[in-house]
TILO-604320 format. One record per residue (C-alpha): residue number from 1; residue in one letter; x, y, z. Coordinates in pm, 1 decimal. Layout:
site i->NUM | aa->A | u->X | v->Y | w->Z
...
//
This chain:
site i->1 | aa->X | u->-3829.0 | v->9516.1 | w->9510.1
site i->2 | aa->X | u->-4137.5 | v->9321.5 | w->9689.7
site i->3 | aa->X | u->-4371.2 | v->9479.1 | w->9907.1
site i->4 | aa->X | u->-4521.3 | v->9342.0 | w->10211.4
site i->5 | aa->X | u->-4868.6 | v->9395.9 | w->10383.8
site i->6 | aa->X | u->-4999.5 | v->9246.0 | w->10719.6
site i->7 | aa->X | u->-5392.1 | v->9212.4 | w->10782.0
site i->8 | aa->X | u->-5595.5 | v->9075.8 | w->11006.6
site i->9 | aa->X | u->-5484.9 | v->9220.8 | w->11425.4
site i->10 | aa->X | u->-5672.8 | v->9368.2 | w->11649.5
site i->11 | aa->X | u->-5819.5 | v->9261.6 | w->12008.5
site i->12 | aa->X | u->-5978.9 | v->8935.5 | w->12072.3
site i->13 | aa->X | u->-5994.2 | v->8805.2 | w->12482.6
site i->14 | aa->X | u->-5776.5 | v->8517.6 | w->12630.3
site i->15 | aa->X | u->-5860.1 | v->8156.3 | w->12392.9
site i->16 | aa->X | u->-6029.6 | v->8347.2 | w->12118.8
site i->17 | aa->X | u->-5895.0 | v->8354.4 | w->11743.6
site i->18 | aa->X | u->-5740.2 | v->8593.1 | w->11465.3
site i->19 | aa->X | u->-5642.8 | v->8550.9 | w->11136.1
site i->20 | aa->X | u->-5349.5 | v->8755.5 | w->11028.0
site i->21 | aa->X | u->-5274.1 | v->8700.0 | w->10644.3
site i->22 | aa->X | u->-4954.2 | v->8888.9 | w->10448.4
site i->23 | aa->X | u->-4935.5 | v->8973.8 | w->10077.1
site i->24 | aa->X | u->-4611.7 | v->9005.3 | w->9902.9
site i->25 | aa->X | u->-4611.2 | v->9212.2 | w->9583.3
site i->26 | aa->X | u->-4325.7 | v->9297.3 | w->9328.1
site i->27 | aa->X | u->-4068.0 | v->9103.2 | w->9229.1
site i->28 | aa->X | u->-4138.3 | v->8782.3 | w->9362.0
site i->29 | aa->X | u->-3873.0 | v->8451.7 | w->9343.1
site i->30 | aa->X | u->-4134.5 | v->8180.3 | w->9283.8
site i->31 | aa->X | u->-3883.9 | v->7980.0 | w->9541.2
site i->32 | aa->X | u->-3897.2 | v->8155.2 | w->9900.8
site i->33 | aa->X | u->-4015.0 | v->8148.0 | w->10232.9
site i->34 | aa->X | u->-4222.3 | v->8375.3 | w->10392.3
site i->35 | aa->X | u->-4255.7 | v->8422.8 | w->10791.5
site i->36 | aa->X | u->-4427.0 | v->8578.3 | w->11080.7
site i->37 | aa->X | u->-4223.9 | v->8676.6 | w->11370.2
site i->38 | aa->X | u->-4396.9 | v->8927.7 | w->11636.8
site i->39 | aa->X | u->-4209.8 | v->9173.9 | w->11883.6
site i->40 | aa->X | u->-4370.2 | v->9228.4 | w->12248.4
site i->41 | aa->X | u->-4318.9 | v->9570.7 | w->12453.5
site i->42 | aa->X | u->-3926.4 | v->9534.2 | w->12537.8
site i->43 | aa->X | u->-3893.4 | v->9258.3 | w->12384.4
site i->44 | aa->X | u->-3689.3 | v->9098.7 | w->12112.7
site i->45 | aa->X | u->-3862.7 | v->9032.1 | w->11747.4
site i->46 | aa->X | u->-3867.9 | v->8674.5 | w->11807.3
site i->47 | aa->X | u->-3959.6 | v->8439.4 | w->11528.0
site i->48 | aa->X | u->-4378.2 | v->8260.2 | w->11538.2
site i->49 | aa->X | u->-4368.2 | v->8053.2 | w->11218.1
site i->50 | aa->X | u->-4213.0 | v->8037.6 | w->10873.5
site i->51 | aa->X | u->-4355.1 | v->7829.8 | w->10559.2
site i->52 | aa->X | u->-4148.4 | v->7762.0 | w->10241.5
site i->53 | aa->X | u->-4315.3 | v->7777.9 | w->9880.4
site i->54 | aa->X | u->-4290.3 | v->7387.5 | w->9873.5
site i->55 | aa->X | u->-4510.3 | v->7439.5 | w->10214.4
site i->56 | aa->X | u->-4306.4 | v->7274.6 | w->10468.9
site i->57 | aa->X | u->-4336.3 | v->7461.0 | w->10819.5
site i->58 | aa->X | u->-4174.4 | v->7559.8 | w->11108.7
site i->59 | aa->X | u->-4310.6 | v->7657.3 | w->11426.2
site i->60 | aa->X | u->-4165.1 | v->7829.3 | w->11773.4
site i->61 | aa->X | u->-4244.8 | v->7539.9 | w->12052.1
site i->62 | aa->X | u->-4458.4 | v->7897.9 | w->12242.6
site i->63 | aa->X | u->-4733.3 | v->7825.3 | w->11939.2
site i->64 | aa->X | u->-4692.7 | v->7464.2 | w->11819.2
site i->65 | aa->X | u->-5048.7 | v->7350.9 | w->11813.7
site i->66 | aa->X | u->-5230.8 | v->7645.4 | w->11862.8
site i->67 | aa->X | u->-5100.6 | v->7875.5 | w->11545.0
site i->68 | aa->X | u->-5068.2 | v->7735.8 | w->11168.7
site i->69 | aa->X | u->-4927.6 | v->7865.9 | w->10898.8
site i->70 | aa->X | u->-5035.8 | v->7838.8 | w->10575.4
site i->71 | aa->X | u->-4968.3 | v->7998.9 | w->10207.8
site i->72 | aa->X | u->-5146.3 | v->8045.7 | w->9849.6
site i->73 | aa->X | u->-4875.6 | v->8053.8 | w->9610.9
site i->74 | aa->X | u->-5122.7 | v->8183.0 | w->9344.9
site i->75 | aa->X | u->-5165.8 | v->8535.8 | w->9559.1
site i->76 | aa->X | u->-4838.8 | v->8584.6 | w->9699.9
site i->77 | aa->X | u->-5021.6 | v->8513.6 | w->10064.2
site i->78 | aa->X | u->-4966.7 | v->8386.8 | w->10362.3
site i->79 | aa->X | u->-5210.8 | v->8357.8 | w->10658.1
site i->80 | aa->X | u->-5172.5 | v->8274.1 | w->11055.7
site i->81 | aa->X | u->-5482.1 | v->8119.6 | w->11201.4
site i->82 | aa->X | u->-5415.9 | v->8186.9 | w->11567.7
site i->83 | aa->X | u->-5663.6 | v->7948.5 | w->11835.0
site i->84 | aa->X | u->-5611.8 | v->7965.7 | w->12159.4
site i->85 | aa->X | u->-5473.9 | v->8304.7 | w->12204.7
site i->86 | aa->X | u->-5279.1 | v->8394.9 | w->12538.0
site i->87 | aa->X | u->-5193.0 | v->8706.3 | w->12673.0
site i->88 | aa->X | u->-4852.2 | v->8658.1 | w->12608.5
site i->89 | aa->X | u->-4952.5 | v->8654.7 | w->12291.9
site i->90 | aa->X | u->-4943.4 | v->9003.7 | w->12216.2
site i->91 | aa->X | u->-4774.8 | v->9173.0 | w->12003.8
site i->92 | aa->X | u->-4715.8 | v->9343.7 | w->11724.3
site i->93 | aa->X | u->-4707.4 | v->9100.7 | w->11423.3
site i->94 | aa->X | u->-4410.8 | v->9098.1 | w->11176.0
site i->95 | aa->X | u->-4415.9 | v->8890.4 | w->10838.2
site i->96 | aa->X | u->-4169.0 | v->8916.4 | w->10613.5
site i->97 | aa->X | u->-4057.5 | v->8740.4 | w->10246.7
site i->98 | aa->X | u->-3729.9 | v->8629.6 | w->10157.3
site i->99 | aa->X | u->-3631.8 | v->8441.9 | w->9811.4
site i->100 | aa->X | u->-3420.0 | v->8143.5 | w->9873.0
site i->101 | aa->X | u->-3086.4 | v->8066.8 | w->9621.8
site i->102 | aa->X | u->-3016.7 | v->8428.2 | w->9624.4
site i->103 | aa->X | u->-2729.5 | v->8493.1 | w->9877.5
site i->104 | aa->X | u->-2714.3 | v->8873.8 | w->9991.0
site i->105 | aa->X | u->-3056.1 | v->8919.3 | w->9932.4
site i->106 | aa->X | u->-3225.1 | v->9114.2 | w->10246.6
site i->107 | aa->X | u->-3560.5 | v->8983.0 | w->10381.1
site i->108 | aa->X | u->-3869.8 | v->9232.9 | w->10317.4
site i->109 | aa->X | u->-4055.4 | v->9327.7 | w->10608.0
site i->110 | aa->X | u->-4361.4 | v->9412.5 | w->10619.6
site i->111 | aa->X | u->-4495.9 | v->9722.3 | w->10854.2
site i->112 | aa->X | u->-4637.9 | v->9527.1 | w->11115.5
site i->113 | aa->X | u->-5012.5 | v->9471.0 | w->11285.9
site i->114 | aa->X | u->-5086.7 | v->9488.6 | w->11644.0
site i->115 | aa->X | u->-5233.9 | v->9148.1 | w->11807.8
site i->116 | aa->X | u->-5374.5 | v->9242.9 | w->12163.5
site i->117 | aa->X | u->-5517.0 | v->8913.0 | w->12392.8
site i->118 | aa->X | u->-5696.6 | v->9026.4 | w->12687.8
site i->119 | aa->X | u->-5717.3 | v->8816.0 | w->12979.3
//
């Protein structure tokens, strides 16, 4: 079993910053990628930004050059340095861990933290 905890929401105005960060606890496949996805008031979870253990990234084209992604293997950890925050921005914040090579094997969530961006 792996656990997951967000960090790091909270309210910050219209082109401020936040740093969310994730640790993943347990039984951790050293080969996996871990997310962030965020869900808006009726709105679909919709994916923000995954990063594999080798470190490549992937971004949704709403945060491409304003969020990044990044991971210490060491900890378990992944962080999301968000610039340039938008209203539409907010959310709450999802991240979640999944090993790779394991077929079947669900994705841990974590519980969530709430980004607000005031305008």
């Amino acid at each position: 079993q792996v656990q997951v905890v967000e960090s790091g929401g909270g309210l910050v105005q219209a082109g401020g910053s936040l740093r969310l960060s994730c640790a993943a606890s347990g039984s951790i496949f050293s080969i996996n990628v871990m997310g962030w996805h965020r869900q808006a008031p009726g709105k679909q979870r919709e994916l923000v930004a995954t990063i594999l253990s080798s470190g490549e990234t992937t971004y949704a084209d709403s945060v491409k050059g304003r969020f990044t992604i990044s991971r210490d293997n060491a900890k378990n950890t992944v962080y999301l340095q968000m610039n340039s925050l938008k209203p539409e921005d907010t959310a709450v914040y999802y991240c979640n861990y999944r090993p790779l090579g394991r077929p079947g094997t669900l994705p841990s969530w974590g519980q969530g933290t709430q980004v607000t961006v005031s305008s």
